[in-house]
C-alpha positions in Angstrom: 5.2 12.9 -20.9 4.8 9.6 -19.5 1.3 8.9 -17.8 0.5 9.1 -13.8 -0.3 6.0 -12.1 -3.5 6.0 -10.9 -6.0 3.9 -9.0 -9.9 3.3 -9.4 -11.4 1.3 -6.8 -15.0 -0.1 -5.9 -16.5 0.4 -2.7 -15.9 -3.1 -1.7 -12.0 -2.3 -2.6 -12.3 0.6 -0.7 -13.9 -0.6 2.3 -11.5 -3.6 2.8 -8.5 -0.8 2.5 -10.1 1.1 5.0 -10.5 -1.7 7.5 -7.1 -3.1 6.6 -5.8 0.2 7.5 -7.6 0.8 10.6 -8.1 -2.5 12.3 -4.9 -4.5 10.9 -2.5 -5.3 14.0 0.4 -5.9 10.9 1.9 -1.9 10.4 3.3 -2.6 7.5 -0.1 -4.0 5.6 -1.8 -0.8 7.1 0.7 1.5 6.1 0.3 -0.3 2.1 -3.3 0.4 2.4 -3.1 3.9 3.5 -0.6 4.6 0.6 -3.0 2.8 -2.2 -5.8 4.7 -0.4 -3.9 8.4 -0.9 -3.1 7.5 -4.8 -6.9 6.4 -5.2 -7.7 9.7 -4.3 -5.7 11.2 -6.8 -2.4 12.4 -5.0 0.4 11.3 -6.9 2.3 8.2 -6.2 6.0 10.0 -6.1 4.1 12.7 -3.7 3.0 9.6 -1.5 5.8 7.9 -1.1 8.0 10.9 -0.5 6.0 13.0 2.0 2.6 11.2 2.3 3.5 8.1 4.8 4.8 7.7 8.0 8.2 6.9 6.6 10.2 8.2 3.1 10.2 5.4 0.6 11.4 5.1 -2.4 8.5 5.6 -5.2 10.0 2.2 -7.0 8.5 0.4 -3.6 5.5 2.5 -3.5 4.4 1.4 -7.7 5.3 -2.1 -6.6 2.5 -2.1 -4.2 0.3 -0.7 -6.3 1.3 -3.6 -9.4 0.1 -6.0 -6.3 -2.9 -4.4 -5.2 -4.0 -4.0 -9.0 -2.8 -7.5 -10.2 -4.4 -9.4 -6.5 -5.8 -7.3 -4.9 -6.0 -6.9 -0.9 -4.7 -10.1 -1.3 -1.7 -9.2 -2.9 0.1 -6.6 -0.8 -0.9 -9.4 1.8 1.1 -12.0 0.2 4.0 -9.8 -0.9 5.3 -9.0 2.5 8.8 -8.9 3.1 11.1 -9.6 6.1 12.1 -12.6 7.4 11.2 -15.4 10.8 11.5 -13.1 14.1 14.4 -14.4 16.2 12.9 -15.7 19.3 14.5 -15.1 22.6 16.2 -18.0 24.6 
């Protein structure tokens, strides 16, 4: 049986999640910091990304984020974004 994906973080990791998700006018960095926030305390990632965010994902999106967050940290779901320019309005 393959292993669940887990997360351990310090309290500085933790804080910066927390703030990220509270403060962070960007919805999709606070919604990546809420998710990494529910695995770290010990819900499952498949659980999280199914029924635990705003949003269904797919739980291949959800372990990316957490490869990001683990490899760079806050850093990293911040330089991972996706979505392109926004068109401006003539």
């Amino acid at each position: 049986m393959p292993q669940r994906r887990t997360v351990t973080l310090t309290d500085e990791q933790r804080q910066q999640l927390l703030h990220h998700r509270d403060h962070d006018p960007r919805p999709d960095l606070r919604e990546r910091c809420a998710a990494v926030l529910k695995v770290a305390d010990g819900q499952s990632p498949y659980a999280v990304a199914r029924e635990g965010l705003l949003r269904p994902r797919d739980p291949d999106t959800l372990y990316q984020w957490l490869g990001y967050f683990q490899a760079e940290g806050v850093a990293g779901l911040l330089a991972h974004r996706h979505g392109g320019p926004r068109r401006r309005c003539l």
